[in-house]
C-alpha positions in Angstrom: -5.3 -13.4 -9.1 -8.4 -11.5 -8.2 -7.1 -9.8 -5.5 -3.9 -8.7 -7.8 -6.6 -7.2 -10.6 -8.7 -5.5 -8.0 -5.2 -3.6 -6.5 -4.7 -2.9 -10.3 -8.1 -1.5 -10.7 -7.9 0.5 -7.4 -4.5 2.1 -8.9 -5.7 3.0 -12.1 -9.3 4.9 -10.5 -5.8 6.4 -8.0 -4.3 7.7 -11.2 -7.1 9.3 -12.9 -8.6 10.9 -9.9 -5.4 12.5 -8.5 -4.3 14.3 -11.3 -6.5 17.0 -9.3 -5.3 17.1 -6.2 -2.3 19.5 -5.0 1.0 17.6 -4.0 1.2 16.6 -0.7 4.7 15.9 0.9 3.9 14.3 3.8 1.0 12.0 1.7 4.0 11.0 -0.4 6.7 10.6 2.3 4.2 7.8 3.4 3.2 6.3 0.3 7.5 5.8 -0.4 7.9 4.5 2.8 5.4 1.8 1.9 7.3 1.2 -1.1 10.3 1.1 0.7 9.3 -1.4 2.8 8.0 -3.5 0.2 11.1 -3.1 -1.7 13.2 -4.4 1.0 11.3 -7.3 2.2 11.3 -8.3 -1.7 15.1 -8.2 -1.8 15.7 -9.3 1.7 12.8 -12.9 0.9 11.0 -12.0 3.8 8.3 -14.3 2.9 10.3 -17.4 3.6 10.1 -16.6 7.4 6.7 -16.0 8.9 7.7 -14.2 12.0 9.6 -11.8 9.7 7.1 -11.9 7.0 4.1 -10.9 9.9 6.8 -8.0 11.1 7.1 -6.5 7.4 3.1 -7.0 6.8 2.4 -5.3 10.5 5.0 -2.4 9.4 3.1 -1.9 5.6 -0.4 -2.1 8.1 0.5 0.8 10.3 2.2 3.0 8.0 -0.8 2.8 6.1 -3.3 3.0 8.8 -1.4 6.2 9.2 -1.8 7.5 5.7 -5.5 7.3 5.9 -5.6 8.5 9.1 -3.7 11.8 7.6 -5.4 12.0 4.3 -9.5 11.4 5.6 -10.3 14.8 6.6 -8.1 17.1 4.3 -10.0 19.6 2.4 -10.7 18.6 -1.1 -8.6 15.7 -1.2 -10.9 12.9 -2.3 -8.3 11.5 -4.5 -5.8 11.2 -1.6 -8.0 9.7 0.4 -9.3 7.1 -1.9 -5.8 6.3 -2.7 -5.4 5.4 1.3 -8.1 3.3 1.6 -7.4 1.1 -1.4 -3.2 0.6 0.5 -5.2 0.4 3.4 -7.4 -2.4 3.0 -4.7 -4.6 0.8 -2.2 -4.0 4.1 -5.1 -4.4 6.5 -5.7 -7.9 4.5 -1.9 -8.9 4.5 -1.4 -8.0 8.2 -4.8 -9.9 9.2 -3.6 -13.2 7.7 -0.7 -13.3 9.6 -3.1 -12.9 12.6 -4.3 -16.4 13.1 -2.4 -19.4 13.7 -3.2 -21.0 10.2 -0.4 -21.4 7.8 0.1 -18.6 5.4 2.4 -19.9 2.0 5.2 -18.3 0.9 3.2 -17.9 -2.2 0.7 -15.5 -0.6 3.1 -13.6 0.6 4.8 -12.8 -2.8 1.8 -12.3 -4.7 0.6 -9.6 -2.0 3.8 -8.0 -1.5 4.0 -7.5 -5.6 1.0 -6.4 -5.9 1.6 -3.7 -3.1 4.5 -2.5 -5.3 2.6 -2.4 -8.3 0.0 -0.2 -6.1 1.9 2.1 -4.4 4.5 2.4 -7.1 1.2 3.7 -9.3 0.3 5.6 -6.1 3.9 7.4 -6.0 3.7 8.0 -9.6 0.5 9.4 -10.1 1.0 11.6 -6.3 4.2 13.0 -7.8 2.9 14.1 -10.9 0.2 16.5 -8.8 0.8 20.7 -9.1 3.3 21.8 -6.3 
């Protein structure tokens, strides 16, 4: 539950820092294709399998290992990159417990997976709404 507040926290800084940043397409491309993927392994109960649970949280890890790659250096674009670390670190989290050979419970795997959609549905929001 902690985890789920700090993500909420993280998207609400997102929102009231990007209101400054020019629109980005390829910033957003990413951010839906995270949504995307968490949309689809919500539908799909990916969490009931580990082995296609660990594919779905590898897929959100590199896609947004990919969006702070792109966004760290951009001129003036603080609020992008802040909004890539926070994805960042809750995909880097989800991927990492699927990592070791300790159970992970179907549980987890909801709760992170919603509060990924709360996050980058904020994220998608808030980036969408920037000056184009």
């Amino acid at each position: 539950m902690v985890q789920l507040k700090n993500i909420l926290l993280a998207s609400s800084l997102i929102i009231l820092t990007a209101c400054a940043a020019k629109f980005d397409a390829l910033e957003y491309g990413r951010v839906v294709d995270i949504r995307h993927t968490v949309a689809i392994a919500q539908v799909e109960g990916v969490c009931a399998d580990r082995t296609k649970a660990k594919i779905v949280a590898d897929k959100i890890y590199k896609d947004a290992h990919w969006l702070l790659t792109y966004a760290q250096y951009l001129p003036n674009n603080e609020p992008g990159e802040q909004m890539a670390v926070a994805v960042f670190n809750t995909a880097a989290e989800f991927s990492k417990r699927y990592d070791s050979t300790e159970p992970v419970s179907k549980f987890y795997c909801d709760l992170k997976l919603k509060g990924l959609a709360v996050q980058v549905e904020t994220i998608q929001k808030s980036h969408g709404g920037r000056p184009r």
